[in-house]
C-alpha positions in Angstrom: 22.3 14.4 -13.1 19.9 11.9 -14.5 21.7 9.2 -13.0 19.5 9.0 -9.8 16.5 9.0 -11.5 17.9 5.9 -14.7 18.9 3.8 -11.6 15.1 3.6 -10.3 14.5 -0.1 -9.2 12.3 -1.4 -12.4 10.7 -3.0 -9.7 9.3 0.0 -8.3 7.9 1.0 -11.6 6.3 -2.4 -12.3 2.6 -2.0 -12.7 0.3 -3.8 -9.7 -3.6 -4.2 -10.2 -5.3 -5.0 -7.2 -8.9 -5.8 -7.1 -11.2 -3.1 -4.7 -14.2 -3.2 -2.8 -15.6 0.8 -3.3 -19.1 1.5 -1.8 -19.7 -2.2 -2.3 -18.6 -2.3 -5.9 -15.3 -4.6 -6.7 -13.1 -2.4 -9.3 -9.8 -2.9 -10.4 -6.9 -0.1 -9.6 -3.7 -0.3 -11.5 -0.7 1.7 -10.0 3.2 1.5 -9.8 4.5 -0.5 -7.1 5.9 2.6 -5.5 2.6 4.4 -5.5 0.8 1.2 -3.5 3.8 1.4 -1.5 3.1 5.0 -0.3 -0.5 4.2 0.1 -0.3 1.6 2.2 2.1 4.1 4.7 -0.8 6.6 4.2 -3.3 3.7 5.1 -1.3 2.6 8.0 -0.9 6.1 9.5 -4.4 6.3 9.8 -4.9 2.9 11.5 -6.6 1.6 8.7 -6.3 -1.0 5.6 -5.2 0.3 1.8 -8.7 -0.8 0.8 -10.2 1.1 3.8 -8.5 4.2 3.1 -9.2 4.3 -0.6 -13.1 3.7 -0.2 -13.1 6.6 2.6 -11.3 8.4 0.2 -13.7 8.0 -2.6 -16.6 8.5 -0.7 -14.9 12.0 1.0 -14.1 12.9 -2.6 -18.0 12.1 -4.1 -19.4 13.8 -0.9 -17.2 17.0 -2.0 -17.5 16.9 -5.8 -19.4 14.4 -6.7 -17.3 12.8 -9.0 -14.0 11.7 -8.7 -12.3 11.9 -12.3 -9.9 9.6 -13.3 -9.4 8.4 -9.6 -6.4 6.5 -10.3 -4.5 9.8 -11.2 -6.1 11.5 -7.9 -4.6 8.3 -6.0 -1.0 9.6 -7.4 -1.3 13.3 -6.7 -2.5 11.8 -3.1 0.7 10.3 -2.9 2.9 13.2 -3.7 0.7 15.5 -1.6 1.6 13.2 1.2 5.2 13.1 0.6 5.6 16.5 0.5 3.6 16.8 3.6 6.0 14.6 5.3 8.9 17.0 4.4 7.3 20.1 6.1 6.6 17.6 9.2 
């Protein structure tokens, strides 16, 4: 049963820091491959860049709550919102 899950690409799970403008402020976001992967399809499907969408995003989510947590982990339950969003499409 595990096997589909022990014969994940490494590469998929190889952690990538890319460096972010966010309301004018460069930060550093560290995610799996996989998860920049699925962001950059959610980026593209709304005719925008990854950095784009992730600064609407944060500003959407401060306007709302006015905090955003550990924003990293929000940028992963994004990720599986949107795939499970793209089954029931």
């Amino acid at each position: 049963m595990c096997d589909i899950y022990a014969s994940t690409d490494p590469a998929l799970y190889e952690t990538i820091t890319r460096s972010i403008r966010i309301d004018g402020v460069v930060t550093s976001i560290r995610l799996e491959q996989r998860f920049w992967d699925i962001l950059d399809e959610i980026a593209r499907s709304e005719d925008r860049s990854t950095p784009q969408f992730i600064n609407t995003l944060y500003r959407e989510v401060m306007e709302r709550r006015g905090e955003t947590g550990n924003f990293t982990s929000l940028l992963r339950v994004v990720c599986t919102v949107y795939l499970d969003n793209q089954k029931l499409a």
